[in-house]
C-alpha positions, 0 to 999 in steps of 0.5 A: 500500500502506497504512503498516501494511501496508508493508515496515517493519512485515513486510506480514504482521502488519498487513497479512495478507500480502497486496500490493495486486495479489492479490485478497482473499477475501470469505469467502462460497462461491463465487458460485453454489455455493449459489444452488439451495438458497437459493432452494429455501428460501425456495419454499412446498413443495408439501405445505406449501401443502396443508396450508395449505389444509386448515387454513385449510378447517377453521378456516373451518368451525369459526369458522362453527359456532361449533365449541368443543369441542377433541377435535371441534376436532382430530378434524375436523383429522386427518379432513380431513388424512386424506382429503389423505394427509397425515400428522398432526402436533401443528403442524396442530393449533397452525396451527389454532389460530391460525388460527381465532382470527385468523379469529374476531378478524377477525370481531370486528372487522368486526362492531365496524366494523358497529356503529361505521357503523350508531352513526354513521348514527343520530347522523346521522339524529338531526342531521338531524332535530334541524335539521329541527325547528329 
């Protein structure tokens, strides 16, 4: 037992009234007293999954077709999520959103790597010619 903790001081106050041989609490829940609710938070719903879908879907549809108009935009989005059963709600919206600008961004930056490729080849070939004719 600590000095602190002894019989001097009253065990109580410094101490919190607990001797060496008894066991201190952890201070969480019980061992397993949660253990379903936090693995089920941090499995993907079912709905939610479906929902993913249908918006990764249409965001791909639109970025192809270049869409740009926001109430064709959303009425593809409710048509879509319809036909699903799901209900509409304004996150759809914002998820497709952000969706499709990260698909137009990926594509920006697969065409950039494309013309970087193709700048490097040309420097190449203008390399190999310029050694040619030396």
């Amino acid at each position: 037992m600590s000095f602190f903790g002894g019989a001097f001081f009253g065990g109580g106050f410094f101490g919190g009234g607990q001797t060496e041989d008894q066991p201190r609490s952890t201070g969480g829940a019980p061992h397993g007293f949660y253990e379903r609710e936090f693995r089920d938070s941090f499995r993907v719903k079912p709905e939610i999954e479906k929902v993913r879908k249908v918006v990764q879907f249409v965001a791909e549809r639109q970025v192809q077709r270049l869409e740009t108009d926001s109430h064709k935009q959303f009425e593809e989005l409710a048509r879509e999520l319809e036909l699903e059963g799901i209900r509409f709600e304004t996150r759809h919206l914002e998820a497709l959103a952000e969706t499709r600008d990260l698909l137009i961004n990926q594509e920006i930056g697969r065409l950039i790597r494309e013309q970087v490729r193709l700048r490097d080849e040309e420097a190449m070939l203008l390399i190999l010619i310029g050694a040619y004719l030396t």
